[in-house]
C-alpha positions in Angstrom: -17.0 -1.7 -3.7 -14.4 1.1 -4.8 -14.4 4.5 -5.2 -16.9 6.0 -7.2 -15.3 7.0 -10.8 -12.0 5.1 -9.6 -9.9 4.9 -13.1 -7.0 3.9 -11.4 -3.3 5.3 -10.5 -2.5 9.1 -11.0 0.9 10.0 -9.4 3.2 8.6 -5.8 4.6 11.9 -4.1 7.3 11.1 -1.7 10.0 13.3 -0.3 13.7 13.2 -0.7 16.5 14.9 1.3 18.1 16.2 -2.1 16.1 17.6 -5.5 19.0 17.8 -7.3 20.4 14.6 -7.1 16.3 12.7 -7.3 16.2 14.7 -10.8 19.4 13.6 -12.3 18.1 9.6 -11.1 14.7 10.3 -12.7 15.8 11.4 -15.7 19.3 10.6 -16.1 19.3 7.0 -14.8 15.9 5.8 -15.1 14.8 7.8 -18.6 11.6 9.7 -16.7 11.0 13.2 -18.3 10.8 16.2 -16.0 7.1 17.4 -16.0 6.9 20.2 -14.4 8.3 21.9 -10.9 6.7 24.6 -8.4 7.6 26.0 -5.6 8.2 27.4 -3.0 5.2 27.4 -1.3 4.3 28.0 2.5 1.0 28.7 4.3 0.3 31.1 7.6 -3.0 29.9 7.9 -2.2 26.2 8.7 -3.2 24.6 5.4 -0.3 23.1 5.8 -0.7 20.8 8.7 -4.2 20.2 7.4 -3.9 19.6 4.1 -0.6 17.9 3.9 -0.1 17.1 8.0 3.4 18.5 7.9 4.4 21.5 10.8 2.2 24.7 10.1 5.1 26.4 9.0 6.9 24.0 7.0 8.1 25.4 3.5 7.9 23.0 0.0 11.3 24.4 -1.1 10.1 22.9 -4.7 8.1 20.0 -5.8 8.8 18.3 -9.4 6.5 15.6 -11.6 8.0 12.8 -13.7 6.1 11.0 -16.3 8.2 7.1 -16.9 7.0 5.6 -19.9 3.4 4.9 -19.5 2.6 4.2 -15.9 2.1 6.4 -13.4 3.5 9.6 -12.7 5.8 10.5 -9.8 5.5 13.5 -7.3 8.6 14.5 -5.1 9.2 16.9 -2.8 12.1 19.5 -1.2 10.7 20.2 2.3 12.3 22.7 5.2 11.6 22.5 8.6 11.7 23.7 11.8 10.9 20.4 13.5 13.6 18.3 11.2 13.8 15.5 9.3 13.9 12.1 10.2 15.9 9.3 8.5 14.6 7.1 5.4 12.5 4.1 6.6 13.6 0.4 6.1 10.8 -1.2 4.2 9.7 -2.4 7.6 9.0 0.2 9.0 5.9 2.9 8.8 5.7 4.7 5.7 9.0 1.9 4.3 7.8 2.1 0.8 10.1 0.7 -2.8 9.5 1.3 -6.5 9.3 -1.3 -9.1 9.2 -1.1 -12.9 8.1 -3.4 -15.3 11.2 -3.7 -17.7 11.9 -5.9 -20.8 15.4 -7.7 -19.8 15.4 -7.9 -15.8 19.5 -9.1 -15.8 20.1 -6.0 -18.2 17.9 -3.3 -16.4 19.9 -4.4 -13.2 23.0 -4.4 -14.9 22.5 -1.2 -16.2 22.0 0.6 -12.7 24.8 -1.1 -10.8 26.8 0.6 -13.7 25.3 3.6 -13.0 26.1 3.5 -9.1 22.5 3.0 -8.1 22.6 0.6 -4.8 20.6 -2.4 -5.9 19.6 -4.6 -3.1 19.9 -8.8 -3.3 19.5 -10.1 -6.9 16.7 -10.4 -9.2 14.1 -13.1 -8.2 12.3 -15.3 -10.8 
């Protein structure tokens, strides 16, 4: 049983604390091309908090899609509001999440983004 009309994997939205600096790792570091942004956008009706369970009067500074190679798309968001932020998950803990990316040369890929000051965590795995 799935879905009805399931054709798989459109886009992962997450948020990140700065726009700027997700942008130049998207398409600077990992090669992704910049999509499209828009923003702002805010409610007063509380669409907000239902559509997207954030505080009613939370404001998506901007929101920007990335399109990497030929898999799915990603989403991510500039949020401000009044009840804060909290810090990043570990991947233990709700909402911990990762991203992974089928590459040719595993030792090169890694290679290449400890050269380019991404934090890379343990080694590759076989």
């Amino acid at each position: 049983m799935s879905i009805p009309g399931l054709r798989g994997l459109d886009h992962v939205g997450f948020t990140v604390p700065d726009i700027e600096a997700a942008t130049k790792f998207f398409v600077e570091i990992l090669g992704c091309e910049l999509i499209y942004s828009l923003g702002p956008f805010k409610s007063d009706d509380g669409w907000m908090a239902r559509q997207l369970n954030v505080h009613p009067d939370a404001v998506i500074v901007q929101n920007r899609h990335f399109r990497c190679g030929h898999g799915s798309n990603f989403e991510i968001f500039h949020y401000e509001t009044p009840d804060g932020q909290q810090p990043q998950p570990k991947n233990s803990d709700l909402g911990g999440h990762h991203l992974a990316f089928y590459v040719d040369d595993l030792d090169a890929a890694v290679a290449y983004l400890k050269k380019n000051e991404v934090k890379v965590l343990g080694e590759p795995v076989a």
